[in-house]
C-alpha positions as CSV (number, residue, x, y, z in Angstrom):
1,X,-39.8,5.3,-9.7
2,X,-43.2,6.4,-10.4
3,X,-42.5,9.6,-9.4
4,X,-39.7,10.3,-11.0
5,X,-37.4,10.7,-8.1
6,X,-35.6,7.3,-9.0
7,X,-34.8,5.7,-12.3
8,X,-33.8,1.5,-13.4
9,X,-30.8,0.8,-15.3
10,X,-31.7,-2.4,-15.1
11,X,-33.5,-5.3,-13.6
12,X,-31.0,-5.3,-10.3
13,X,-29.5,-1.6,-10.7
14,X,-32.0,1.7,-9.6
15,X,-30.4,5.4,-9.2
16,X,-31.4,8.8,-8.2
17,X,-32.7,10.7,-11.1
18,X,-31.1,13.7,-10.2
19,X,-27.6,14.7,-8.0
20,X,-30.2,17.1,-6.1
21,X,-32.7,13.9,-5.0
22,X,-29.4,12.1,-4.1
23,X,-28.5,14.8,-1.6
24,X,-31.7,15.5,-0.4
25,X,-32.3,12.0,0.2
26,X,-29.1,11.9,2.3
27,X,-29.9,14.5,4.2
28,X,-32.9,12.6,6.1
29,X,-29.7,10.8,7.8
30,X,-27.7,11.3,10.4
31,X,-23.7,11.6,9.3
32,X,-23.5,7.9,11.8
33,X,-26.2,6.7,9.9
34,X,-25.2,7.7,6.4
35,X,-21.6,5.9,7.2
36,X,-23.1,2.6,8.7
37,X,-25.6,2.6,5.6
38,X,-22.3,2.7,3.2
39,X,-20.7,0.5,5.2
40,X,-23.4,-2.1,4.8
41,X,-23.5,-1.6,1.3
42,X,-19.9,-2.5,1.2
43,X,-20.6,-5.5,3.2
44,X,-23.2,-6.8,0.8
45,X,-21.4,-6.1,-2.4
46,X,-18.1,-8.2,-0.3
47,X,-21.1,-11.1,-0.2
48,X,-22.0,-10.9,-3.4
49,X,-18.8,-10.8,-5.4
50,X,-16.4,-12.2,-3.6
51,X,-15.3,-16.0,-4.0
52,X,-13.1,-18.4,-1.9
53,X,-9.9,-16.5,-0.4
54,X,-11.7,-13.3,-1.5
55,X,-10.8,-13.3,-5.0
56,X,-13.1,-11.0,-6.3
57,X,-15.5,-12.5,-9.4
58,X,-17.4,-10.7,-12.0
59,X,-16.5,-7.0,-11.4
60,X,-14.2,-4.4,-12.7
61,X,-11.5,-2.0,-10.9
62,X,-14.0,0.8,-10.2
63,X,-16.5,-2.0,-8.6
64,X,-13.4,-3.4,-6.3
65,X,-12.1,0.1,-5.3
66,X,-16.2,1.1,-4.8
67,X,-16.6,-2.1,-1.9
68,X,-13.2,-1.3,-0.2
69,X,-13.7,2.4,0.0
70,X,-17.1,1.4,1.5
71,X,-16.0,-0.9,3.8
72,X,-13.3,1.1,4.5
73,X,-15.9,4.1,6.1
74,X,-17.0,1.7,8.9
75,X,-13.5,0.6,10.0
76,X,-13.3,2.2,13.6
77,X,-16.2,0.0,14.3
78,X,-15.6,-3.0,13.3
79,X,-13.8,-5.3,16.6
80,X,-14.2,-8.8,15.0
81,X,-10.5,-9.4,15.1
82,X,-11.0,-11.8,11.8
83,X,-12.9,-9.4,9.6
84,X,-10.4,-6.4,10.2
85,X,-7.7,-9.0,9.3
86,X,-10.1,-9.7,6.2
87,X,-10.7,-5.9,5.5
88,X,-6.5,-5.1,5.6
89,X,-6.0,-7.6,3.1
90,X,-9.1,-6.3,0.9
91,X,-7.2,-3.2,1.0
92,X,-3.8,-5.2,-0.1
93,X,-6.1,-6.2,-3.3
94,X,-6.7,-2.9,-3.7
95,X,-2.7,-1.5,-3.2
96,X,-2.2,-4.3,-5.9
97,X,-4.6,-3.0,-8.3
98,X,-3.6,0.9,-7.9
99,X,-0.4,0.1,-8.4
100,X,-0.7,-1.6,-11.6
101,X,-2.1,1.8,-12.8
102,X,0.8,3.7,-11.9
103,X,-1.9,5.1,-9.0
104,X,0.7,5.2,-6.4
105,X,-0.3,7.5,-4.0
106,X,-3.8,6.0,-3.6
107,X,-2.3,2.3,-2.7
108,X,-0.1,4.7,-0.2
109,X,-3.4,5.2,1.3
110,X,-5.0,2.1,0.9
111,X,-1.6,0.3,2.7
112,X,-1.9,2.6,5.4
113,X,-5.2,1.8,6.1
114,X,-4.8,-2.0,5.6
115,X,-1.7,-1.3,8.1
116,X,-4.1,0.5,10.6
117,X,-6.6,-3.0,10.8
118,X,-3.7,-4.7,12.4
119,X,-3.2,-5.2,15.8
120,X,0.1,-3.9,16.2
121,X,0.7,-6.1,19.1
122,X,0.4,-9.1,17.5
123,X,0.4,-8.8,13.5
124,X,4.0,-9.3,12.8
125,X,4.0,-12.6,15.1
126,X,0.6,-13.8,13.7
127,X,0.9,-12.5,10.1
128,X,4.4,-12.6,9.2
129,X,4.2,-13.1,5.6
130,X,0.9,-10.7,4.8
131,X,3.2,-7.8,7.3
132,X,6.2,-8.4,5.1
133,X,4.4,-7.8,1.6
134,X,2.3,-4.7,3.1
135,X,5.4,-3.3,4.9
136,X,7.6,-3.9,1.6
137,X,5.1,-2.9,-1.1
138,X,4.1,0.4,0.9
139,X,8.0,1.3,0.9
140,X,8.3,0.9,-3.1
141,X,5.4,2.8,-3.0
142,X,6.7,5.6,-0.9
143,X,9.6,5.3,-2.9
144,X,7.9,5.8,-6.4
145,X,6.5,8.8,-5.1
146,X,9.6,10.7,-3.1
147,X,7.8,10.3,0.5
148,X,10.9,10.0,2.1
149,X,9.8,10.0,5.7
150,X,7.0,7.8,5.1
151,X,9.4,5.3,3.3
152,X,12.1,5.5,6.2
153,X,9.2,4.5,8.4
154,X,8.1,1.6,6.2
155,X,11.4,0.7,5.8
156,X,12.2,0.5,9.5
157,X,8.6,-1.7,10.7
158,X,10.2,-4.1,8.2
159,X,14.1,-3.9,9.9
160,X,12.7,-4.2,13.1
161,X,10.7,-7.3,12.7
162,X,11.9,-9.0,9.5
163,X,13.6,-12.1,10.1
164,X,16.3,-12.6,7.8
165,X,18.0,-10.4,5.5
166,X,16.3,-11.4,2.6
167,X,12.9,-10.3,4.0
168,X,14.5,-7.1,4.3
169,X,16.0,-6.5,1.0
170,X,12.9,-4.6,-1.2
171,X,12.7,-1.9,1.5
172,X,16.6,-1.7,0.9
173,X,16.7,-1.2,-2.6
174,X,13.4,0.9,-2.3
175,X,15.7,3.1,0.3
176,X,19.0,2.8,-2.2
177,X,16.9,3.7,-5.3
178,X,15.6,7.3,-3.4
179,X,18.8,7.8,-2.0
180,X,20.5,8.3,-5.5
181,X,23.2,5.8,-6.2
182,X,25.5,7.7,-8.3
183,X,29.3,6.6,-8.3
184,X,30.0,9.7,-10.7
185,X,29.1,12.1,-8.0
186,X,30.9,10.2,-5.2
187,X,28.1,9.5,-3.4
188,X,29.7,7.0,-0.5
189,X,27.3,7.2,2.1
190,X,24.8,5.3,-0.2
191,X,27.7,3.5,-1.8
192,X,28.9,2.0,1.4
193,X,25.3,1.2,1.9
194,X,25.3,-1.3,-0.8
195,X,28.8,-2.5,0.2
196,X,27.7,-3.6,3.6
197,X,24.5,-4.8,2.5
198,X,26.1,-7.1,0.2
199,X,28.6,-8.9,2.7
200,X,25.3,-9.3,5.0
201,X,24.1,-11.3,2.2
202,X,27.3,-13.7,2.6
203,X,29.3,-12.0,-0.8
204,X,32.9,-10.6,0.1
205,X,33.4,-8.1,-2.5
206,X,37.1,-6.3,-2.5
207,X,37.1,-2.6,-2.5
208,X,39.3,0.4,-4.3
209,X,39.8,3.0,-1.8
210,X,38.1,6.0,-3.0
211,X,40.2,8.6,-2.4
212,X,43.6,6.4,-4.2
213,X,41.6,5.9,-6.8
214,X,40.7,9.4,-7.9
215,X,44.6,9.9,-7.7
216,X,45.0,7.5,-10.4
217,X,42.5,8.8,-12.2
218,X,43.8,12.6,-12.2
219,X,47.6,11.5,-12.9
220,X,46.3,9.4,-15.9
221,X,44.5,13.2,-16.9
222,X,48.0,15.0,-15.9
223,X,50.0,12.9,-18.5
């Protein structure tokens, strides 16, 4: 500080006084060592901020996004089981809060790499629940955004492994609302889509058949 190469804020808050000191600074590290430096940073901002559960307390959306992206850096080397379980649902916070700011390509990222924490061996069986809101959020997300393939993918993890049909119904509609549903432009494929899905969910609707129907319509047009 004396020197002028740092500068307080305030009593807990010092930073670089120049972009250039920052750098040069940095570059006295190794790129291993730069990460695991950020990656303990992360750690202690997680200790200081967050409460029971991990509900975070006193900071703002730049401040939560800032501690996951950090913690985020160190991932591959973290092999506590419980702490990459704690880190995937850090990154769920952090889906959550993109979201809500119409950011949907970053929670994309963030519920891919809350996805990538899991044990894929074992997550649906000993997660269920947190799996089926990561799984079902990340295919609305997709879905916002036109990511088809990503969202088919989504979509299929929570087919595969969901365990009743109403587990699976926001990746349906998220699938259904990309596909189009348009009865004006006879769209059937997606039609009988949401046909079957409903008499999986117990309702017997009765059915026109299409191509009687547009008879009908074109004599009602003739006369």
């Amino acid at each position: 500080i004396e020197e002028g190469l740092l500068e307080r804020l305030s009593e807990n808050i010092i930073k670089f006084s120049h972009d250039n000191v920052h750098q040069a600074a940095m570059r006295l590290f190794s790129d291993e060592e730069c990460q695991q430096m950020r990656f303990e940073i992360g750690k202690k901002l997680l200790d200081h901020y967050c409460g029971e559960n991990d509900e975070f307390i006193d900071i703002d959306d730049t401040g939560l996004f800032t501690c996951v992206d950090l913690l985020n850096i160190g991932k591959e080397r973290i092999k506590d089981e419980d702490f990459r379980l704690r880190l995937a649902k850090l990154n769920y916070k952090a889906v959550v809060r993109a979201a809500s700011f119409s950011a949907f390509i970053a929670a994309i990222q963030y519920a891919e790499t809350s996805i990538s924490l899991l044990d894929k061996n074992t997550m649906w069986t000993e997660n269920y629940e947190f799996c089926l809101e990561l799984h079902n959020t990340l295919a609305e997300m997709c879905s916002y955004c036109g990511q088809i393939e990503r969202l088919s993918s989504s979509a299929k993890e929570v087919f595969d492994n969901s365990k009743t049909i109403e587990d699976q119904l926001r990746s349906h509609f998220a699938l259904l609302e990309r596909g189009g549903v348009d009865t004006h432009t006879g769209n059937h494929d997606v039609i009988n889509q949401i046909f079957e899905l409903i008499k999986r969910l117990g309702v017997d609707v009765p059915r026109r058949n299409t191509t009687e129907s547009k008879a009908e319509a074109s004599k009602k047009k003739t006369f």
